[in-house]
Structure formats: C-alpha cells, structure tokens
N, C-alpha and C positions, 0 to 999 in steps of 0.2 A: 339366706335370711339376713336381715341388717337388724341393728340396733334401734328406733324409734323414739321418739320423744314427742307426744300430741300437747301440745298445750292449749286450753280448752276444752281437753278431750272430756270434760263430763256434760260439757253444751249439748245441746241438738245437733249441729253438724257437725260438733267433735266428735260424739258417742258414736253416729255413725262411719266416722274417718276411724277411730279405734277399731270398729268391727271389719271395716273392710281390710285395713291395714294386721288385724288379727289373723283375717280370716284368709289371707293370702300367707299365714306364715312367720311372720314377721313378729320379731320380739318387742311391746310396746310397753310404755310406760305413759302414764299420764299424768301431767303438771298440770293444778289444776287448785284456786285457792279454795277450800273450807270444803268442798263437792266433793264426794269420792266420787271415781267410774259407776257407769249401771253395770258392769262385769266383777268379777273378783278374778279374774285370767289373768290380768295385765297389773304393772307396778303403778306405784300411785305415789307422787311427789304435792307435799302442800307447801305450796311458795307463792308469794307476791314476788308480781314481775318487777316489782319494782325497786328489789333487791337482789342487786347485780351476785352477790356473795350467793346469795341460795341458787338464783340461777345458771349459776356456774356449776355449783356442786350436784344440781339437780340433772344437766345434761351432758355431764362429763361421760364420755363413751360413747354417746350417741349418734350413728352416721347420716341418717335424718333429723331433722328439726320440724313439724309441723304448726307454725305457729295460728293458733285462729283464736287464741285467747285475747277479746278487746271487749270493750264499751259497743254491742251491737244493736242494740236498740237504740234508735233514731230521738225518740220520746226523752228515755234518760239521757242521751248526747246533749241534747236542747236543754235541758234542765241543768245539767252538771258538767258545762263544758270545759274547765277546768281540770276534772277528773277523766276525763274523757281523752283530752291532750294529752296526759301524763301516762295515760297506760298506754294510748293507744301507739302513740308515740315513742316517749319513752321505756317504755319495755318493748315495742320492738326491737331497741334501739338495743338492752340489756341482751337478750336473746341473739343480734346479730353478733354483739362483743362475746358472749359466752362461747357461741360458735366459732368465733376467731382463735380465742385463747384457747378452746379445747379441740380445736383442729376436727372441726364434724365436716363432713360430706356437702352438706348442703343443708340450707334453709330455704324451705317453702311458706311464701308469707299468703293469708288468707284475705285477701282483697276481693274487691269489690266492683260490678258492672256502673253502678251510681257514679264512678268516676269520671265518666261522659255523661254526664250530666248538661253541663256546659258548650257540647257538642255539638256542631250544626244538624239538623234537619235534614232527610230529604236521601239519604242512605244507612243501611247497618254499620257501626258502627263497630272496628276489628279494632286491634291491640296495635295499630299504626297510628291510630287517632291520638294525636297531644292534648295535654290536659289542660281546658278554659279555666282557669282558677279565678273569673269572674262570677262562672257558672258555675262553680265547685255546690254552691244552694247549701249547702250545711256544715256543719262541725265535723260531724262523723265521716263525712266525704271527705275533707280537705284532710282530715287525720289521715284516713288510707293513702289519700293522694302521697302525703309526707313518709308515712312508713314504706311508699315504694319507694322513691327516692332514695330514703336510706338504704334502702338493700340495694341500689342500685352505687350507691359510693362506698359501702362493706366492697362489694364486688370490684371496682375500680380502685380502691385506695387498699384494699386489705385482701384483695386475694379469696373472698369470701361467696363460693357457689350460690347462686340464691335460683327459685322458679316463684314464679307471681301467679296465683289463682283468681279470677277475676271475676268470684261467683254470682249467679245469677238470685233468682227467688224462688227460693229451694220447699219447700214442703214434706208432710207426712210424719211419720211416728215420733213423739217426743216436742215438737215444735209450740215454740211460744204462746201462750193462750191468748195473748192481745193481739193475735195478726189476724186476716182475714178469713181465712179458712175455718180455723179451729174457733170462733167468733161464731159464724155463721152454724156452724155444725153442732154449736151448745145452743144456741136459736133455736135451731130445728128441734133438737132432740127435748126443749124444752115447753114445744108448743107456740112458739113466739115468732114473727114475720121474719124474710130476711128483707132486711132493708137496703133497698140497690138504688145509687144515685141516679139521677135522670136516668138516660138507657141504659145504663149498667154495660157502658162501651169501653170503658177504662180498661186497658191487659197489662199482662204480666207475662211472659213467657217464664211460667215455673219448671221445675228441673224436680222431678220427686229425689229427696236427699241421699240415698241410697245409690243411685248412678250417682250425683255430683260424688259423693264419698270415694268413687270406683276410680275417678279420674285421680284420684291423692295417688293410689299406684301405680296408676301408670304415669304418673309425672316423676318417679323415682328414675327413669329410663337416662342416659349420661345425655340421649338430644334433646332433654328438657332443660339444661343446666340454660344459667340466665336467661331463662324462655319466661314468655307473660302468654298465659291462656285466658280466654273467656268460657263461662261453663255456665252456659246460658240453657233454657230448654228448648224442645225442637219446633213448638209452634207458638203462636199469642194463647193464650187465654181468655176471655174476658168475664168481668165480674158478673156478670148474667150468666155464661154458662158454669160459673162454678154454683152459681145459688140451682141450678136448672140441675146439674149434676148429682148436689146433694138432694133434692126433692127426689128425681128419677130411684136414688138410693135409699132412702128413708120413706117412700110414698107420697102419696097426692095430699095429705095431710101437711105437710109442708108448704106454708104460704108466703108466697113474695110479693114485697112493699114497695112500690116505686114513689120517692122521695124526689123533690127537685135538686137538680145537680150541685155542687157546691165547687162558689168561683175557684179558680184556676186550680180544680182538680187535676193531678197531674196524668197522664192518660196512657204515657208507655215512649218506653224506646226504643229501637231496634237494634239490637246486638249481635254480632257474627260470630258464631263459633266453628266456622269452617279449621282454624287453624289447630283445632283441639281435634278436630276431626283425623286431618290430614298426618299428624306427626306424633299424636297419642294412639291415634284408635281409637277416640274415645265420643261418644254420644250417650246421649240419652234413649234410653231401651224401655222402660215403663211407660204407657199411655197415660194423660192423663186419668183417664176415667179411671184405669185399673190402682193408680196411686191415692187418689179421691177416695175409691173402696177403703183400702188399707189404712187408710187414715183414719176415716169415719167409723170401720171397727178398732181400732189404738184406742180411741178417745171412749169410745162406747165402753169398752172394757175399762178403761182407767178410772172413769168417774162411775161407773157401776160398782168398783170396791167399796 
C-alpha cells in the first residue's frame, strides 16, 4: 500500500483516479480547492496550487503524486488565459518542487493527446512524435505541452521521478455537462433534436473514465518511471454513432437533426496506444455502447433528484 496524493481528485477524472487508486488499496488523499471528494474514505486537503507553502505541507509523505488538477476546459482556457498559464503551469511547477523537497516517489502529470495537434497526418500518432508548437492550436495545449517539459527538467536537473499520462476523450459518470455526450443525452431525455453536423463523421476515440482511471495504477509499476503513455480508446467513434447510440437506448422517440457542417470542424486524430498496452497491461475493457448505457443512467438518475 503507498501513500497517494490526487490532486484534482474531486474532478471527473480525478473522482475516478481516487476510486481506482482506493479501490486497489491504496491510502489516498485529495488536494483539491473549495470541492470536497464524492467519498468520505480518503483525506482531503483544501489548497491553491499556487501556494508553494500549502503544497508542501499538503503532500508531505506522499509516495505518489497524481497531479490532474488544471484549467481543463478549452472554453475557459480561451477566455482566461492568463489564469490558465498560471495554474496550469505554474502549479505544476509548485507540485514538482513540493516533490523534490519532500523527497515523494514520483509525480504523475495528467496530460494530454491534443499535444499532437500539430502532428503531421497520415499515421497514429505514439509518444515518439515531437511537439509542432506551431500547431500547438491553443492555450491549453501549449500549457500541457510546458508542464511536460518541466517534469521532464525536475527529472534531469533534480533527480525528480515523473510518468506523463497522455489522456485521450474519456467519458461517463460525473463528466462535464457542456461536452458532447451528456449535451446530447439531456436533448434526448428532454424531447429536443440531437443536432449532428453535416454527416456527423467527426470521431473521437473515447476511453469510458473508469479503465483511463485503471491505467493511474498500473502506471505506479518502477518500468513506468519517466515513461509518456497515451490512453487513448480502442476504436473511433463518430458523432452519429454516439447520437444512434443514445436513440437505440432511450427509444425511437429520439430525433436526429442533420445541420450543415461548420468550416474547419476539427474531425479527429489518430493516436497509438500500443505502448500503454505493451508495458502496462493496460487497455480499454468497456465497449462503448456498454459505457454509453452507464452514463445515460448516471445522468438519468442525477437530474431525476
């Protein structure tokens, strides 16, 4: 059993990173500002990261570090990028020094597939590929891009373990009410069209959050030490079959709106996650249809209180 420290842990991919990492065992604590956990099992620290003194005292003992606490909405990035730079950044930056000075095990930073962005075309894209920082395309990209970086000169300058998570488009229980899915799924449940651009050919290979959360443990393993995984899902998706998904599960009542496309809709990248396979063990095990389910009852039940 180790010590843990999830920062973010009251997010959507944090709550599920606490359960897995609970539910393996493992003593957890969650740093986490104003939010308590959705558990009362695990310890709970209220800290801005961007107070080096509290995050010191916050993960002092801790042999894990999980940092996923940032600016992860695209939306607010673009609007506040200022604030955006400063945590996402700069408290990484506090969290890698906290783990120097308190001598922890290792830091696991919560990154991002978006960082191939910039990426040429025409193959998947694995954790070989360098980073087009022409293509970087956003605020919130180029912040991950930097907070690898610095775990990568922690690790070279200070002696400081790190593992890079390079998640993909995670879904299911808890997740953001402004993304696509859970959008589509309060449509439905409200009578209202789902609205799909041109052919609704845009994908996503989604990862139901519950396996991405599985892979936090077995990245704890000593052959993940400065390792960069991708945890991408196992096939595309596309925006037609998820609106097709939720009809099939909510009934023939469910009607879809085909909308003209809207220019340079972005349509998807291909990402490899062979190498999470090979040296974790780690894939994705949930279909999505069976993920889709679980989701569409979470919500069903939630806004039914």
């Amino acid at each position: 059993m180790a010590k843990v420290v999830v920062t973010g842990g009251s997010g959507f991919i944090g709550s599920h990173v606490v359960d897995a990492l609970a539910d393996a065992g493992h003593q957890v604590t969650v740093v986490d500002h104003r939010v308590r956990p959705h558990r009362t099992d695990v310890g709970f620290e209220d800290v801005d990261l961007m107070d080096l003194s509290s995050v010191l005292a916050a993960t002092k003992g801790a042999n894990h570090i999980f940092h996923l606490a940032a600016v992860a909405n695209v939306n607010y990035a673009y609007k506040y990028p200022v604030y955006t730079a400063a945590l996402n950044v700069m408290g990484t930056t506090n969290i890698l020094e906290a783990a120097r000075i308190n001598g922890a095990q290792r830091v696991h930073l919560a990154s991002t597939v978006w960082v191939y962005n910039g990426a040429p075309d025409g193959k998947p894209a694995d954790e070989t590929v360098p980073f087009y920082l022409a293509g970087a395309g956003h605020i919130y990209t180029s912040t991950k891009m930097a907070a690898e970086m610095i775990c990568h000169n922690y690790s070279q300058l200070y002696k400081v373990p790190f593992t890079i998570l390079r998640y993909g488009i995670p879904y299911g229980p808890r997740m953001r009410e402004e993304l696509l899915i859970p959008i589509f799924i309060k449509k439905a449940l409200n009578g209202q069209p789902l609205t799909i651009s041109g052919k609704g050919e845009q994908y996503r290979n989604f990862v139901y959050v519950r396996d991405m959360a599985e892979a936090h443990v077995d990245a704890m393993k000593e052959s993940a030490v400065n390792q960069t995984y991708n945890l991408e899902g196992a096939r595309k998706v596309t925006v037609l079959e998820v609106a097709e998904g939720i009809k099939k599960i909510l009934g023939d009542d469910v009607k879809l709106e085909f909308v003209p496309a809207r220019p340079g809709d972005f349509g998807g990248k291909e990402v490899a996650a062979n190498k999470a396979r090979q040296e974790l063990d780690w894939y994705p095990t949930t279909l999505f249809e069976e993920g889709l389910n679980r989701t569409i009852h979470w919500f069903r039940q939630k806004w039914m209180c």
